[in-house]
DRENDO-1510 file (C-alpha; in Angstrom, 1 decimal, always signed):
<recs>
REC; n; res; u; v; w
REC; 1; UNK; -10.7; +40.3; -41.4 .
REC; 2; UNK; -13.5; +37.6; -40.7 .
REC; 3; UNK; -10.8; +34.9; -40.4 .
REC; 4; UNK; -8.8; +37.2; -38.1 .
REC; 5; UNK; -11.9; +37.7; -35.7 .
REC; 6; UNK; -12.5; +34.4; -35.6 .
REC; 7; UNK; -9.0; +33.2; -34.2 .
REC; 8; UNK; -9.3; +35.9; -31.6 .
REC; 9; UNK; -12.5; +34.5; -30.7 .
REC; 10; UNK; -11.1; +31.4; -30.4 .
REC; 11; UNK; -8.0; +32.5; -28.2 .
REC; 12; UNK; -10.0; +34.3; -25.8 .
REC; 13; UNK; -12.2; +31.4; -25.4 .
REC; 14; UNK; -9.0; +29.2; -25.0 .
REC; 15; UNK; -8.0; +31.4; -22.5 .
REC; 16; UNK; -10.6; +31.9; -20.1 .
REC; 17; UNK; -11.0; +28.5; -19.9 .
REC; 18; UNK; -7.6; +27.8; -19.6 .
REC; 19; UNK; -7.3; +25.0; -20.9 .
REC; 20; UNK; -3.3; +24.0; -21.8 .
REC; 21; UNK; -2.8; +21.7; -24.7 .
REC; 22; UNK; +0.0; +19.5; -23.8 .
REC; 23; UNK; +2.3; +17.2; -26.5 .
REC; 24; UNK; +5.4; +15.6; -25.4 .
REC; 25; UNK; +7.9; +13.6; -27.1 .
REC; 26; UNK; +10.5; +11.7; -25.6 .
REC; 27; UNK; +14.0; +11.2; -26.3 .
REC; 28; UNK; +16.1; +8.2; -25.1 .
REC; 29; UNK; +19.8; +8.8; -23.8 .
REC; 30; UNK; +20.6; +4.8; -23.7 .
REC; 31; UNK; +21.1; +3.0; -26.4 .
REC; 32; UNK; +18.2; +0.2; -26.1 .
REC; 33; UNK; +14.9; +1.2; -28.3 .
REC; 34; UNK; +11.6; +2.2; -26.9 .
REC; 35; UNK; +8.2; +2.0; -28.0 .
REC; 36; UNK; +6.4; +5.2; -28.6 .
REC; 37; UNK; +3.5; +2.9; -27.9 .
REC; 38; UNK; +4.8; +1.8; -24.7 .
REC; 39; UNK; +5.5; +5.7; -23.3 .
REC; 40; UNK; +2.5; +7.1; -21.3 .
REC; 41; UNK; +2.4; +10.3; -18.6 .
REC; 42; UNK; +0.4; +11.4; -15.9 .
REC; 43; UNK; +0.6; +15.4; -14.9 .
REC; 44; UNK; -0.2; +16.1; -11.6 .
REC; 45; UNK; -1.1; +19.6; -10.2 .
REC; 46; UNK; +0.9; +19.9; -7.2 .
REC; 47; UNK; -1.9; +22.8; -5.5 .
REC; 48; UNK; -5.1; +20.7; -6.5 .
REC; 49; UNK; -3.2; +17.1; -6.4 .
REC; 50; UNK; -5.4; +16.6; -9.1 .
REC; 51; UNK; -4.5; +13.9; -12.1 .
REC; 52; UNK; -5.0; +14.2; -16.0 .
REC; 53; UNK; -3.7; +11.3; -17.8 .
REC; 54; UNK; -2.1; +11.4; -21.5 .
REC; 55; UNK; -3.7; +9.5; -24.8 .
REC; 56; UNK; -1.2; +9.4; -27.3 .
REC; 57; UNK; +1.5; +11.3; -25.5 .
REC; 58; UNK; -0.9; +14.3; -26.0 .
REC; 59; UNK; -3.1; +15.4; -22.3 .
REC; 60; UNK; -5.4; +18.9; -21.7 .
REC; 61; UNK; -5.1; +20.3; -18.5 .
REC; 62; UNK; -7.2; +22.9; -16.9 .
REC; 63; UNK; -4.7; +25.9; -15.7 .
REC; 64; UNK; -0.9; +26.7; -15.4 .
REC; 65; UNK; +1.1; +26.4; -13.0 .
REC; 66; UNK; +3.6; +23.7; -11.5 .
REC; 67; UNK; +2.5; +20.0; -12.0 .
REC; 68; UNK; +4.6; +17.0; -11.2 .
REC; 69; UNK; +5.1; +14.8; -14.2 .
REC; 70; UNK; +4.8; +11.1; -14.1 .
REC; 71; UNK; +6.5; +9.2; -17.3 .
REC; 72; UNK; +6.1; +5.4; -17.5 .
REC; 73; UNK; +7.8; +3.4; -19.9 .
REC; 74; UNK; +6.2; -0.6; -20.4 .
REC; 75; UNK; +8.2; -3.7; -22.1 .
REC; 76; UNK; +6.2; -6.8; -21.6 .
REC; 77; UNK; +6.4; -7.4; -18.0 .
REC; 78; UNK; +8.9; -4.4; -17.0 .
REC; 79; UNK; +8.0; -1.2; -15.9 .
REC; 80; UNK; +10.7; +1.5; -16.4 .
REC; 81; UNK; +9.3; +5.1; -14.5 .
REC; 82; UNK; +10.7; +8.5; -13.5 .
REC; 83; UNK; +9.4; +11.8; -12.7 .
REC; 84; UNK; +10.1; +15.7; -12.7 .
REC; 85; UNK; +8.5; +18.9; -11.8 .
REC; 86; UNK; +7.2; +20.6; -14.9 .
REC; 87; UNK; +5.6; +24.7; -14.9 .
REC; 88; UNK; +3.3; +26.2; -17.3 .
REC; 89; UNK; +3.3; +30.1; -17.7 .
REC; 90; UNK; +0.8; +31.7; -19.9 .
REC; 91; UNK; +0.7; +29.4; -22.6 .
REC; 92; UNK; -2.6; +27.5; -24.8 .
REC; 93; UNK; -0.4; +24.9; -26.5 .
REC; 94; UNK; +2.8; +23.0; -25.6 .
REC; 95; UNK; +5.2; +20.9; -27.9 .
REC; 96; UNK; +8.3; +19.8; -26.0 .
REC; 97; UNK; +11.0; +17.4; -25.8 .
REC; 98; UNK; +12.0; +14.9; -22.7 .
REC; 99; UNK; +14.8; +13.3; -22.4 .
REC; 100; UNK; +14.4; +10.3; -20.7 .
REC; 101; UNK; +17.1; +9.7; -18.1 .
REC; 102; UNK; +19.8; +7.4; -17.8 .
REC; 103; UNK; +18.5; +6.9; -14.1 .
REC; 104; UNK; +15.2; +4.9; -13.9 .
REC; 105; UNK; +13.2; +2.8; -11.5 .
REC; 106; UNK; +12.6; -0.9; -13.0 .
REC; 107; UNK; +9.9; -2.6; -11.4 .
REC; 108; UNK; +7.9; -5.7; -12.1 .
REC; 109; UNK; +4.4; -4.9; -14.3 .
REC; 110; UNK; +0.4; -5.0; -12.8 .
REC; 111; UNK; -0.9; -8.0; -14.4 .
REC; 112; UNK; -4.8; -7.7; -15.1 .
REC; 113; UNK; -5.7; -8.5; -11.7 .
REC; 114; UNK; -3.4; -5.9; -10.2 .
REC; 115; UNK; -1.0; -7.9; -8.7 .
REC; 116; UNK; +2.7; -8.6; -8.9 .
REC; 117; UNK; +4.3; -12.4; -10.0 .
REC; 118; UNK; +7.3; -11.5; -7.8 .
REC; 119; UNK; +9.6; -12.2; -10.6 .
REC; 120; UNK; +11.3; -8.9; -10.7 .
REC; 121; UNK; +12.8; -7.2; -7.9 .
REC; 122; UNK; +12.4; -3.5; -7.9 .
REC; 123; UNK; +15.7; -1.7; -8.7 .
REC; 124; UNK; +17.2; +1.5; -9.8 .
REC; 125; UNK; +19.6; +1.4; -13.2 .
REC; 126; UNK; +21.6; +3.4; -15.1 .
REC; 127; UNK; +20.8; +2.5; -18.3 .
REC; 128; UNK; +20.9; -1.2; -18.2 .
REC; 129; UNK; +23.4; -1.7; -15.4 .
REC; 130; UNK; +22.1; -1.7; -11.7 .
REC; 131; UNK; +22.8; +1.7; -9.8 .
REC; 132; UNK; +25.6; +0.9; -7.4 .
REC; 133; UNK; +27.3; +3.1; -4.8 .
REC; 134; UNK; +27.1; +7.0; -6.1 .
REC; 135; UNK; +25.2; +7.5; -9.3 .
REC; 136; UNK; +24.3; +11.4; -10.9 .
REC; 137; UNK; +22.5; +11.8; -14.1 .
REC; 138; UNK; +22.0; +15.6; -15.9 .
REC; 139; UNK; +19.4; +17.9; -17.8 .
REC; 140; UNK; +20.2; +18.7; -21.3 .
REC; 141; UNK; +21.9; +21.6; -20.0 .
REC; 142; UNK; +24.6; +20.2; -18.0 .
REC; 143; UNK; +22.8; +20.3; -14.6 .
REC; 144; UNK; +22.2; +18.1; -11.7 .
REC; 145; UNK; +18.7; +15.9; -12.8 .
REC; 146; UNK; +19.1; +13.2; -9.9 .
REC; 147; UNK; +21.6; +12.0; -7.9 .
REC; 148; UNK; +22.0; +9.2; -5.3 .
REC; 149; UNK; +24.0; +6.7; -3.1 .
REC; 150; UNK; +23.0; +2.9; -3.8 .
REC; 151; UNK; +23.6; -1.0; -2.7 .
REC; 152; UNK; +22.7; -3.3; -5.8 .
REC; 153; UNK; +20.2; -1.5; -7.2 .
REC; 154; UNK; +18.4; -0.3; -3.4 .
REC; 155; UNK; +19.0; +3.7; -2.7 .
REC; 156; UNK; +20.1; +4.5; +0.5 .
REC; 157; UNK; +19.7; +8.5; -0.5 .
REC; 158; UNK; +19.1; +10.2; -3.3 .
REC; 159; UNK; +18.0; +13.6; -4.5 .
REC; 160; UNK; +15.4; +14.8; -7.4 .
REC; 161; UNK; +16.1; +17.9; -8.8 .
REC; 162; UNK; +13.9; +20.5; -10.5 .
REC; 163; UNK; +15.5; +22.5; -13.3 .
REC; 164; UNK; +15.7; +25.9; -11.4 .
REC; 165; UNK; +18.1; +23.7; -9.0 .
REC; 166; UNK; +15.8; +23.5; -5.8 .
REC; 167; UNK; +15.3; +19.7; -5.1 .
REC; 168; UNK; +14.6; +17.1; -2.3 .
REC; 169; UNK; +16.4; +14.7; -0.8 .
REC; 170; UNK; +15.2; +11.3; +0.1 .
REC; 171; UNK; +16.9; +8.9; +2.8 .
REC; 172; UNK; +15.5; +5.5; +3.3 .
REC; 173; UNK; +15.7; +2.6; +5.9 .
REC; 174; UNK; +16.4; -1.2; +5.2 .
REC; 175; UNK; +13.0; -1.7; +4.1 .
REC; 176; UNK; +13.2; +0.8; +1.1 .
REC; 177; UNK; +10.9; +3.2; +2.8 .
REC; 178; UNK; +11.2; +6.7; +3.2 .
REC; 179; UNK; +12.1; +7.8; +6.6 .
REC; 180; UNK; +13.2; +11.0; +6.0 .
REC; 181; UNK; +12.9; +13.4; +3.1 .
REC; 182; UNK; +14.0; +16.9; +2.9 .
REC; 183; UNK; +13.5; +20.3; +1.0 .
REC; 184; UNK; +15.8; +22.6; -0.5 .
REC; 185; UNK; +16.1; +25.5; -2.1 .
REC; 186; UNK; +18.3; +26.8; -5.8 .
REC; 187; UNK; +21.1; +27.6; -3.2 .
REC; 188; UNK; +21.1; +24.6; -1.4 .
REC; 189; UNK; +19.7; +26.1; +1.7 .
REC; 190; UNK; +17.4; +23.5; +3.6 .
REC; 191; UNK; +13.5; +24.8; +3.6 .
REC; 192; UNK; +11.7; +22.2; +5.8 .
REC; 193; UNK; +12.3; +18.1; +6.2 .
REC; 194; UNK; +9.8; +15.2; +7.1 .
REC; 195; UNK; +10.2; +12.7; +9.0 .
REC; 196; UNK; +8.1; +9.2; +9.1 .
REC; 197; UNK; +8.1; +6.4; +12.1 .
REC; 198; UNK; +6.6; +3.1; +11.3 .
REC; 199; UNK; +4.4; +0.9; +13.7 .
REC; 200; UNK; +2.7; -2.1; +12.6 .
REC; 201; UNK; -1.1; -0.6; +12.2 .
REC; 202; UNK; +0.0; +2.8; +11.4 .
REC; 203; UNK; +2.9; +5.8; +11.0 .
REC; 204; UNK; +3.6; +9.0; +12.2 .
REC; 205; UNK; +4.5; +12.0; +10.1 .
REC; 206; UNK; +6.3; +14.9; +11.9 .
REC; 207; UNK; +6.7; +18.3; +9.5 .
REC; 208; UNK; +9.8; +20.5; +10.8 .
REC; 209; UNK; +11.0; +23.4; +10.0 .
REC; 210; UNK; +14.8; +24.5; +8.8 .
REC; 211; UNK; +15.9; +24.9; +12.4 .
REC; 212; UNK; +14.1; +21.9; +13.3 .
REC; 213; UNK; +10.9; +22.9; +15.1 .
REC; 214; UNK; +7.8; +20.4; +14.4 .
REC; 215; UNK; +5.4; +22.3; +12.4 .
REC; 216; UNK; +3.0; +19.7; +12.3 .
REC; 217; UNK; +1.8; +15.9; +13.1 .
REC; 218; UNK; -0.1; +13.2; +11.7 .
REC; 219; UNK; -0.8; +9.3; +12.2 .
REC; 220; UNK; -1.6; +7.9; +8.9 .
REC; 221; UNK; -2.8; +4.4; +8.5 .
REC; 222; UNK; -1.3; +1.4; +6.8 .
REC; 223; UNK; -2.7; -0.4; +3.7 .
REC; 224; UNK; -1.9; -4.0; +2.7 .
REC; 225; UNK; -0.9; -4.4; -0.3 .
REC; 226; UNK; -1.8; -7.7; -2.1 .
REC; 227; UNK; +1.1; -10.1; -3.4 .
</recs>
């Protein structure tokens, strides 16, 4: 009876904290090997846009709810990434399996001094062969992860999905930027879309809504990025 109070002491302490003990383990759908070592993720709380970073493919996060989830993969100077929404719903403790997608962004690896050699050009592959007009890759259960249109490894569209079949839909311009990006819902019906226009110092982001009336504007500012 003492050891029973005690765990119930310990749940409810859990949960008014709410604190959410996440494990992940990660399952490879190509046939090249990875690491366990070299697998790290970031969840992100999409209300708070607040961070918490994983040691040892374990992280503790502070509340449920929906969080976007950041997996990077590293071989020596290669940096393999992709990302999904992920939701927690009244749960202390999470074990759970990802399967990492044939899809995945290949870019060139921060050295120590946070910079790029330039010896990789960032592309998009499908295992280990460079995306190249339509590509689609699946959930375990047969639907829709991500799908896209691409030239030599460069998308010229494609779409993230989340597993209740809502996703967005990203459409970029010859300098692989997003200049438009847009939402939709599990029936395919558009929500909102964002648009972006580039200038030199700056860019404007206009919000609209489904029937395309601006909702909103804002100039951000442009940050050099160091070579």
């Amino acid at each position: 009876m003492k050891h029973l109070l005690i765990i119930l002491l310990y749940s409810n302490f859990l949960i008014s904290q709410n604190v959410i003990e996440v494990e992940y383990y990660f399952e490879n759908q190509c046939e090249s090997l990875i690491s366990k070592d070299s697998i790290s993720f970031e969840l992100q709380n999409l209300e708070t846009m607040e961070s918490y970073y994983s040691e040892n493919l374990k992280v503790k996060i502070p509340s449920s709810g929906k969080y976007e989830l950041f997996v990077t993969i590293n071989d020596s100077n290669i940096e393999r990434s992709f990302e999904e929404i992920v939701e927690f719903k009244n749960v202390l403790k999470v074990k759970d399996t990802i399967s990492i997608p044939r899809i995945q962004y290949v870019s060139e690896k921060l050295n120590d001094d946070f910079q790029y050699k330039n010896e990789i050009e960032p592309k998009y592959y499908n295992c280990q062969n460079v995306c190249d007009n339509y590509e689609v890759d699946y959930f375990k259960n047969g639907k829709i992860r991500f799908e896209g249109k691409f030239k030599n490894g460069k998308p010229i569209w494609n779409s993230e999905y989340q597993r209740d079949g809502s996703y967005i839909k990203y459409h970029y311009d010859k300098l692989d930027r997003w200049y438009k990006w847009e939402y939709y819902d599990q029936n395919g019906n558009l929500i909102k879309y964002l648009k972006n226009i580039y200038r030199k110092k700056n860019w404007i982001q206009k919000i609209y809504d489904s029937q395309g009336k601006l909702i909103s504007k804002e100039i951000k500012v442009n940050y050099q990025m160091k070579n």
